[in-house]
N, C-alpha and C positions, 0 to 999 in steps of 0.2 A: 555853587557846586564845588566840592571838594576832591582835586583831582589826587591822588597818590603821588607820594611823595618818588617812589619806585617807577612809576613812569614817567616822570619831568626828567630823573637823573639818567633813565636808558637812553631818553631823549636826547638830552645833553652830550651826552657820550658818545653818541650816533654822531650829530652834530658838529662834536668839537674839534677843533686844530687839534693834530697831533703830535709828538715832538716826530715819531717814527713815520715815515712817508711809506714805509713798506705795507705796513698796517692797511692805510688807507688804499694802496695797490690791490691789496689781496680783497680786500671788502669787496671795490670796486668789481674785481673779477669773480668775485662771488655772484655778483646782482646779476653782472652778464649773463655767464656761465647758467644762471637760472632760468634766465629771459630766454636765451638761447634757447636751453632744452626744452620748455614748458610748452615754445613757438612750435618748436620742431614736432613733439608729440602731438600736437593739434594739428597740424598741417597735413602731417602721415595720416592721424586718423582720419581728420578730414577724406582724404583722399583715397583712402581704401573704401570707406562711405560711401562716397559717389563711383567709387567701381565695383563695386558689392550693387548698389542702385542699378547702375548703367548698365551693367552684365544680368540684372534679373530684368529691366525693362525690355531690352534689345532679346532675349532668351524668348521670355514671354512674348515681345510683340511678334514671335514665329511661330515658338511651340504651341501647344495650348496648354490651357490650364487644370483641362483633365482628356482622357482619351477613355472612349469605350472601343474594344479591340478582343475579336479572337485569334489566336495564332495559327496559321495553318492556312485553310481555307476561305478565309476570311469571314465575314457578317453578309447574310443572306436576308436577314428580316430589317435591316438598319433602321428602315424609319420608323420601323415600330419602334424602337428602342430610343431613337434621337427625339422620338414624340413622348418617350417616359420620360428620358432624362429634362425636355424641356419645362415639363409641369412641375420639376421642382424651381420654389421661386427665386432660390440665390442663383439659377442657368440662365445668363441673360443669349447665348445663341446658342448654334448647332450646327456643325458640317460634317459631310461626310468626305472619307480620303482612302484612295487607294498609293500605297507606298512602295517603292522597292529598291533595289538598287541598278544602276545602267551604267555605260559605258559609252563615251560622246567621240567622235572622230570628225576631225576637219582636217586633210590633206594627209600631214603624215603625225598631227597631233593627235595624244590621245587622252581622255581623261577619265579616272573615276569619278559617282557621284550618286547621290540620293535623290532618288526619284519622285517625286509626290505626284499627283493625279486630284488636282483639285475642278468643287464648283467654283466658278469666279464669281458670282454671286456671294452665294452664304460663305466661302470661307473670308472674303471683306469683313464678315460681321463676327469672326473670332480670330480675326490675326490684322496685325498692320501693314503685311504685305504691298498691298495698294497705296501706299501714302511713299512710299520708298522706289517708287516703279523710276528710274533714271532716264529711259525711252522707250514708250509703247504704253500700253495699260494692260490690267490683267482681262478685262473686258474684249479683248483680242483672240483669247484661248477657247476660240470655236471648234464646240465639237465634230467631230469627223473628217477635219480639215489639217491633223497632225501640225498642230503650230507649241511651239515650246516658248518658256521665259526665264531665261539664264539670271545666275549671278554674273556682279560685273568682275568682279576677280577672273571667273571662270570664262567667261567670253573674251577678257584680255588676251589671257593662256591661247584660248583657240584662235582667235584674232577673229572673232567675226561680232558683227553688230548687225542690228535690224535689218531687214530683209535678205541677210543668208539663209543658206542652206548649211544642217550639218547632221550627221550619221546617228543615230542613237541604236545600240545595240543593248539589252538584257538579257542573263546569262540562264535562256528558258532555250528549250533546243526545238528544232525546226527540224522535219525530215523530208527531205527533198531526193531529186533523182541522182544529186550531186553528194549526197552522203548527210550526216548530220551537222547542221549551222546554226549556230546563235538566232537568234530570231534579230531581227534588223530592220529600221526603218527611219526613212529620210525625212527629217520637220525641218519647218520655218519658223526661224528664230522672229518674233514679235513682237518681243520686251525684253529690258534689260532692267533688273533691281539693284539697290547697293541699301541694305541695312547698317555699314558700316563695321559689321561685324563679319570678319575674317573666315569662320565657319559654315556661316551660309550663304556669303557673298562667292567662297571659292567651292563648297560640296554641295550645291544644291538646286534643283531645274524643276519647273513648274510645268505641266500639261494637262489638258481636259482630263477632267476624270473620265470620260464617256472613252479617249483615246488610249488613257492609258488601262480601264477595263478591258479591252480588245488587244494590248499587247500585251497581258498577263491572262488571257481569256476565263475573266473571273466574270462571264456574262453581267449579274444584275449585282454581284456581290462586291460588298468595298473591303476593305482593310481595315477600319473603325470608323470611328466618329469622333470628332472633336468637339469641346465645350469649350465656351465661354465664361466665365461665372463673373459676378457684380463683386464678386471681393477674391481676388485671387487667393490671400491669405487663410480663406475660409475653405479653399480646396481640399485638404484632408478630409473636413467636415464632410460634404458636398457630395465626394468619391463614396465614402460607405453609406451614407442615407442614400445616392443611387444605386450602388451595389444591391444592398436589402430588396428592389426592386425590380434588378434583373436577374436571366436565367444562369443558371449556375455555370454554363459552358463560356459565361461572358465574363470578360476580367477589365475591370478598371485602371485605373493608375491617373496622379495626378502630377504636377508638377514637383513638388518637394520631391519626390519618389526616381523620378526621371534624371532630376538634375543635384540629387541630392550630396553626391560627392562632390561636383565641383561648389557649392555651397558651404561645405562645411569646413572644405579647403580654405576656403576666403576667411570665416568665421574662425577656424584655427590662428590662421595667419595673421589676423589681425590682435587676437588675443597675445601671440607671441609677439611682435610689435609694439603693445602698446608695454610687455612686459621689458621688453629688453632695454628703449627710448624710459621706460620710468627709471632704470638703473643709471643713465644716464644725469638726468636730473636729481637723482638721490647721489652720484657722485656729486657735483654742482653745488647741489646744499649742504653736505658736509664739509666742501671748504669752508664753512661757517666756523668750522670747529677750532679750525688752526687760529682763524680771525679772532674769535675771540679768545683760544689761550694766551695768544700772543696781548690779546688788550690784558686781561685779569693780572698779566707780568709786568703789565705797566701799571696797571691801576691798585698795585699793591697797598702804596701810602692810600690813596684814598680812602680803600677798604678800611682798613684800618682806622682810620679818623671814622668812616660813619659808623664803624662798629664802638668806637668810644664815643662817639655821641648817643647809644642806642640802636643803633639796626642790627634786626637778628638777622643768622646765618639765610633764612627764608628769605629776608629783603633782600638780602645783596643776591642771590641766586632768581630772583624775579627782577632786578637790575639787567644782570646781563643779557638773562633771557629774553628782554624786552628789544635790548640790543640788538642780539643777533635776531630773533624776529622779524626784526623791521627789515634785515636785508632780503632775508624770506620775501616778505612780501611785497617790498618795493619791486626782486627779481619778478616775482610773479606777475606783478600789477603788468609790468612792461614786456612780459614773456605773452600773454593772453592777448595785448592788445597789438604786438606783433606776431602772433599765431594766426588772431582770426582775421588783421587785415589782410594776412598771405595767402588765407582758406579760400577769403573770399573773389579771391583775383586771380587764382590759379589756373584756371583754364584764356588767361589774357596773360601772363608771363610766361608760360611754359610754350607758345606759340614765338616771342620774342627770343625765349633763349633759343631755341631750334631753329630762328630766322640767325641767330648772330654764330651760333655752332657749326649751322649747317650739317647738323646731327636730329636724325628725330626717337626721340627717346623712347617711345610706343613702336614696335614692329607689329601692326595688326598681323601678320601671320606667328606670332606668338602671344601676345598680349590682347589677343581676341578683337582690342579696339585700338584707335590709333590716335584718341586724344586721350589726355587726361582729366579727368572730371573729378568736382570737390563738394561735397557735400555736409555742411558745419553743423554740427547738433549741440543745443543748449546741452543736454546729460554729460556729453563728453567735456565740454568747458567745464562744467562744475566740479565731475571726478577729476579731472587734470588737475584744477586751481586746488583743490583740496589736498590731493596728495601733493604737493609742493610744498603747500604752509606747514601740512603737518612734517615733512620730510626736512622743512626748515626749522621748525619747532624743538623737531626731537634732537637735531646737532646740535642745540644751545644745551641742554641737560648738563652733558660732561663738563666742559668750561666754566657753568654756572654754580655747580654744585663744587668746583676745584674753590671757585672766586668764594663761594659760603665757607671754607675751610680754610680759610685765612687767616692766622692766628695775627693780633694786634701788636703784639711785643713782637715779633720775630720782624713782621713787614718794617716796625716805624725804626729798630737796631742801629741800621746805618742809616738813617735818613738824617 
């Protein structure tokens, strides 16, 4: 096999002793400089990946994935409805919920918070609540017995844990001989949950629905009904083919819809990320550039001789090229294989630097969570390593097309 004669010489040249040591400096930090950046974008992606994942798993394992709900009054017929929407066959369950908001008092603390009124039964079968319970079960939330189950954020706050007592007030008014009062009533704390997620672990409390019916006096009526579906993804779907089959006064909504701003945030924010870390690594590969004008300044004579031997201006510009490519992709080869070993260790090093810091870089009451999680996708390695080569690729042009423009008499003059 007949290899070109144009790649043995970039080869070479790659290769060889140089008289300039600075040359060989600036390559060097070429490669880096690429390895570096290539690692770093993949790390970053990585890792908005697995918090893009992590924020829709933890969202969903609470929300659901679609609500049937009227405003106002609430749903009077619900189970006729939770029996429609079950017979379609992507609904793998169905609960019903009564929601509001209350107001929690332990001594002289006081807290706002979101109130839900679940079955503990069916709502297990469309939420992960129960697998997250830290003390108690949901199985505890016996009707007519006013027993409540806190986040743990939120029980901190108040200081109480299982078998206190604490105030819950909602802002529905009460007429008594005393004038008018918030409506008020004393439950026993039963459970305590920790989802890990900063939002519902500190704004959110669980009680029977049958109780919390009776403190918004919605007799038989709920607030909606929650789905479950076999493909969250297919939720948009799911929502209008149930719609089409309920009554008009009935309004759907599924997840996308619900949470769809803090989604597109994330989606935004990673698009600009991966924009800004590519400029980085496209500075990195154009140090290629200076590398190889500074080689083309030395390799004058040579030009020159291959071109009186026969190479056209095209060989010697596929010479350099070839050159600077390679540091392209030697940076890359080692940018990729320390990107993905970091992707994949991330959630084990970021534990160690916060043990040796003594700093924890996640504040769950801002960052929603309080590890960091990493998530590697083949697509992203490929777009990354691509745009590198080509970004290494396209720096050699200038240099190479100077080094084809080489006139023979002028280079070989003083030599």
């Amino acid at each position: 096999m007949r290899i070109p004669y144009e790649l043995l010489t970039g080869l070479r040249y790659t290769r060889a002793k140089r008289r300039n040591h600075f040359i060989s400096f600036i390559s060097a930090t070429s490669m880096i400089c690429i390895a570096l950046g290539v690692a770093t974008l993949i790390v970053v992606l990585s890792v908005m990946n697995g918090f893009e994942s992590e924020m829709r798993n933890r969202i969903l394992g609470m929300a659901s994935h679609a609500t049937i709900f009227r405003p106002g009054p609430g749903l009077d017929n619900w189970q006729e409805l939770a029996k429609l929407a079950a017979q379609n066959p992507k609904v793998e369950a169905t609960a019903p919920y009564v929601e509001g908001e209350a107001m929690l008092r332990e001594g002289g603390d006081l807290s706002g918070t979101l109130l839900r009124g679940i079955d503990p039964t069916a709502e297990q079968t469309v939420s992960e609540i129960g697998q997250h319970m830290k003390a108690g079960k949901l199985e505890d939330l016996k009707p007519g017995e006013f027993d409540i189950v806190l986040g743990v954020e939120l029980a901190e706050q108040l200081g109480v844990d299982v078998g206190d007592k604490i105030d819950l007030m909602i802002p529905l008014a009460s007429v008594t001989p005393a004038g008018i009062l918030p409506r008020f009533r004393r439950f026993n704390v039963v459970g305590i949950f920790q989802v890990g997620m900063y939002e519902f672990d500190r704004g959110l409390v669980l009680i029977n629905i049958q109780d919390a019916a009776a403190l918004y006096r919605m007799g038989d009526r709920v607030t909606g009904v929650r789905l479950k579906l076999h493909d969250l993804f297919e939720a948009p779907t799911v929502a209008r083919e149930i719609a089409q089959q309920l009554p008009q006064l009935v309004y759907i909504s599924d997840w996308t819809r619900q949470h769809a701003n803090f989604f597109r945030a994330v989606a935004t924010e990673k698009t600009v990320m991966f924009l800004i870390l590519s400029m980085l690594v496209g500075i990195a590969a154009f140090n290629i550039v200076s590398t190889l004008v500074m080689v083309v300044q030395e390799k004058q004579a040579d030009i020159a001789i291959l071109r009186t031997l026969g190479a056209t201006p095209r060989s010697i510009m596929v010479i350099f090229m070839m050159q600077g490519s390679i540091i392209g992709i030697v940076g890359t080869v080692f940018g990729v294989t320390l990107g993905v070993v970091l992707a994949l260790n991330v959630e084990t090093l970021v534990p160690l630097l916060q043990a040796a810091t003594g700093h924890q870089f996640l504040d769950p009451s801002i960052y929603y969570i309080s590890n960091l999680p990493s998530q590697l996708t083949a697509p992203d390695v490929v777009r990354i390593s691509l745009l590198s080569l080509a970004l290494g690729l396209l720096s050699t042009l200038y240099p190479a097309w100077r080094a084809s423009r080489v006139l023979p008499a002028e280079a070989l003059r003083y030599e």
